[in-house]
N, C-alpha and C positions, 0 to 999 in steps of 0.2 A: 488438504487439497482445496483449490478455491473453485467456487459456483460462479461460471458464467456462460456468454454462448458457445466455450472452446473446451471448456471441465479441461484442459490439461495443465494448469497449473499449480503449483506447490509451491509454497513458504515451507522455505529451510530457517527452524531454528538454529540455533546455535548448538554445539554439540547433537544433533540429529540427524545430522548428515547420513549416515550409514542408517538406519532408521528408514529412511527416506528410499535410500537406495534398495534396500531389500521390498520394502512394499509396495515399489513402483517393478519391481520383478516379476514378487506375486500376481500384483493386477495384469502386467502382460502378457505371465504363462496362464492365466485364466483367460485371456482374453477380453478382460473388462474396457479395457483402457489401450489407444491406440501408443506405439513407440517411436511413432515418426514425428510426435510434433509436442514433445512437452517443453514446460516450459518453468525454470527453475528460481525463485527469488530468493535472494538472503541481502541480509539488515545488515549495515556495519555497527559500530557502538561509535560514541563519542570519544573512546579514546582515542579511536585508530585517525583521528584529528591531527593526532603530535607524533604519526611513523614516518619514516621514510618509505620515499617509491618502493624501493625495492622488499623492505617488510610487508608493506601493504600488497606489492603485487606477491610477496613468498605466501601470507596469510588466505587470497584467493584461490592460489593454485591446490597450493590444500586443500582446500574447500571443495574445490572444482574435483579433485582426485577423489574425495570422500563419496563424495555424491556419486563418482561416475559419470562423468561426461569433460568436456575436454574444454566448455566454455559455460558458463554462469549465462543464463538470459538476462539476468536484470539484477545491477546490484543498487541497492536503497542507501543513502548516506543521509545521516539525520543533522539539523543544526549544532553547533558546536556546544552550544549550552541548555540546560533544562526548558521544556516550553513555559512555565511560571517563576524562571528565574529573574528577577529584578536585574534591570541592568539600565544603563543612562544613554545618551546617544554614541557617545566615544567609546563604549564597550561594545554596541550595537554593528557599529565602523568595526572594530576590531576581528567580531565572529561574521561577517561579512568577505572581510580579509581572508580569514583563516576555511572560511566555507569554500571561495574560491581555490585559494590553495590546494586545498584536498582534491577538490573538484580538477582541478587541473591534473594533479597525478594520477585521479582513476582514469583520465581522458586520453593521459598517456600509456596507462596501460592496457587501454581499451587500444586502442592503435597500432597497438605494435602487431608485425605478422603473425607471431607466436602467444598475442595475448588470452587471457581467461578467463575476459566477460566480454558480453556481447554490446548493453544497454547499460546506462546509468541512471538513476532514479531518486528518489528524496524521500527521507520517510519521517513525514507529519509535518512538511514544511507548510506554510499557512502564504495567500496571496503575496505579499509584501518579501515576506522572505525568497521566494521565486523568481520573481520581476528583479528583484537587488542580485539577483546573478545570471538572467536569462535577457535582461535589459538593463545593464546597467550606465549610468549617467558618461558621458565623455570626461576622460578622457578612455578611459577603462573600454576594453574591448568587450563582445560577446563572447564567448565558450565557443570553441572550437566543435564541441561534440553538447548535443542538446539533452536537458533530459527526457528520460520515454516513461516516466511513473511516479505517479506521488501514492506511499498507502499511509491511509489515514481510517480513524474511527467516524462513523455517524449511528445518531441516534434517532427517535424520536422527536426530540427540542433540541437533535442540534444534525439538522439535515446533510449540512455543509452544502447545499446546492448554490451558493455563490462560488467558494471554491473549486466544484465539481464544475463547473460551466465554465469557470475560468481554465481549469485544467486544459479539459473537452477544445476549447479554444484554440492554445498553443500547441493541441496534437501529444497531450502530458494522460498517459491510461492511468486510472482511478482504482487504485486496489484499495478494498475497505472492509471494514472489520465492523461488524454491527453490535450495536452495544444500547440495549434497552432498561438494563439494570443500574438506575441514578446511583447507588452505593456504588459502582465501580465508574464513574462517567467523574472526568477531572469538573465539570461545572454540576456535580449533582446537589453541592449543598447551594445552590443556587437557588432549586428548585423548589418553592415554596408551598400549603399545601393544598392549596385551591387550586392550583395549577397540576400538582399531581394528581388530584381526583379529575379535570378535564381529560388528564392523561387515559389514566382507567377507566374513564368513561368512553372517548374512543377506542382504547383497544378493547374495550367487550365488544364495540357495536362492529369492529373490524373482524372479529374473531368470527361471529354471529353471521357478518355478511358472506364472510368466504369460505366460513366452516375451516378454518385452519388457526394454527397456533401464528402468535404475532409476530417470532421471527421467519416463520415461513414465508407470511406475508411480505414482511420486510426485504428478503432476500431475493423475492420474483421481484418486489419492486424495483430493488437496484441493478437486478442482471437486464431488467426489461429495460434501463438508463445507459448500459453499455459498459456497468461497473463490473472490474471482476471482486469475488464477494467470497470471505472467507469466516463460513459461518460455522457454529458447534454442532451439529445436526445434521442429519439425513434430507436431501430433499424429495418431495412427494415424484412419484413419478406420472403422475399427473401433471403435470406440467403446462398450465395455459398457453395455446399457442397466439392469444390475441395479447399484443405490445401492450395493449390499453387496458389491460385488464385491471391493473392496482392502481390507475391515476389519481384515485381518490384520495390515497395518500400522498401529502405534501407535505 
């Protein structure tokens, strides 16, 4: 379940669907968690790039029937190729081509009276790939149906707040997954090791000032940015109610 100022949202993995559905039960017959307002995300994969509408919309309804509910809030379609795949500009044109494409089928299935998502979304598209489908050059039209979510990682040394303002901009919600551990972060062998002791040297003096663990911190910072936030951990329930309370972190 994701941390932000609505807590009702959930990332459906793949195969957890039913998972999902029993725990979101349990929290209602306890009464943890309200039933009138969740809100449901799942990821496509890069194959489902090369299906037909009608696979693509059979693959959702299932989905949709696993879960229990009748429509998908937001579904995430990622770029067609790996994010550190090599590729030249006429390959670039081509997953451009084929992003639209897809895009156009969810938009048709999103449309229809009887469709089984609500919202469509991107998952880890970066500025440039956005703009090449949400603004694209004449003659090429815009998208009939826009998207409502980009989810992506940030970290420490990699904020994404150019991203995230870009997003914030075009009306695009910010689902993010916090990731402080450079072993698992795609740019960690970047990080060199002078730069990693500044790291650990802010996060003690962070820890120190707010008396909480670094991803806790991290996590008020983002929900207090209007990010929703899907983090491993419990949050305090403590809870600062001042907006400006992590500004420190940038």
């Amino acid at each position: 379940m994701a941390c932000s100022n609505s807590l009702r949202t959930f990332f459906v993995a793949p195969g957890s669907e039913m998972a999902v559905r029993e725990a979101v039960a349990r929290a209602v017959e306890k009464k943890e968690i309200d039933n009138r307002d969740f809100r449901f995300v799942v990821r496509l994969g890069r194959d489902d790039h090369v299906v037909s509408e009608a696979l693509l919309e059979k693959k959702l309804k299932e989905i949709a029937l696993r879960i229990g509910v009748p429509k998908i809030t937001l579904v995430l379609l990622p770029w067609p190729t790996a994010p550190n795949s090599t590729h030249n500009r006429r390959d670039k044109m081509s997953q451009i081509r084929q992003m639209r494409a897809t895009w156009d089928l969810l938009s048709s299935i999103l449309q229809k009276p009887d469709g089984c998502i609500k919202n469509i979304g991107f998952e880890e598209l970066e500025v440039w790939q956005i703009e090449s489908l949400i603004s694209p050059a004449p003659p090429v039209k815009k998208p009939e149906v826009l998207p409502r979510g980009n989810h992506f990682s940030v970290s420490p040394w990699r904020s994404q707040m150019s991203l995230i303002q870009f997003c914030h901009s075009r009306g695009i919600e910010c689902l993010v997954d916090l990731n402080w551990d450079p072993k698992k972060s795609r740019v960690g062998e970047s990080i060199g090791l002078d730069e990693m002791k500044n790291i650990d040297k802010n996060v003690n003096y962070l820890q120190k000032l707010f008396d909480r663990e670094l991803m806790q911190i991290l996590t008020l910072w983002a929900i207090n940015r209007g990010l929703v936030v899907f983090p491993d951990f419990p949050l305090p329930n403590d809870v600062p109610k001042d907006p400006t309370a992590y500004d420190k972190w940038r």
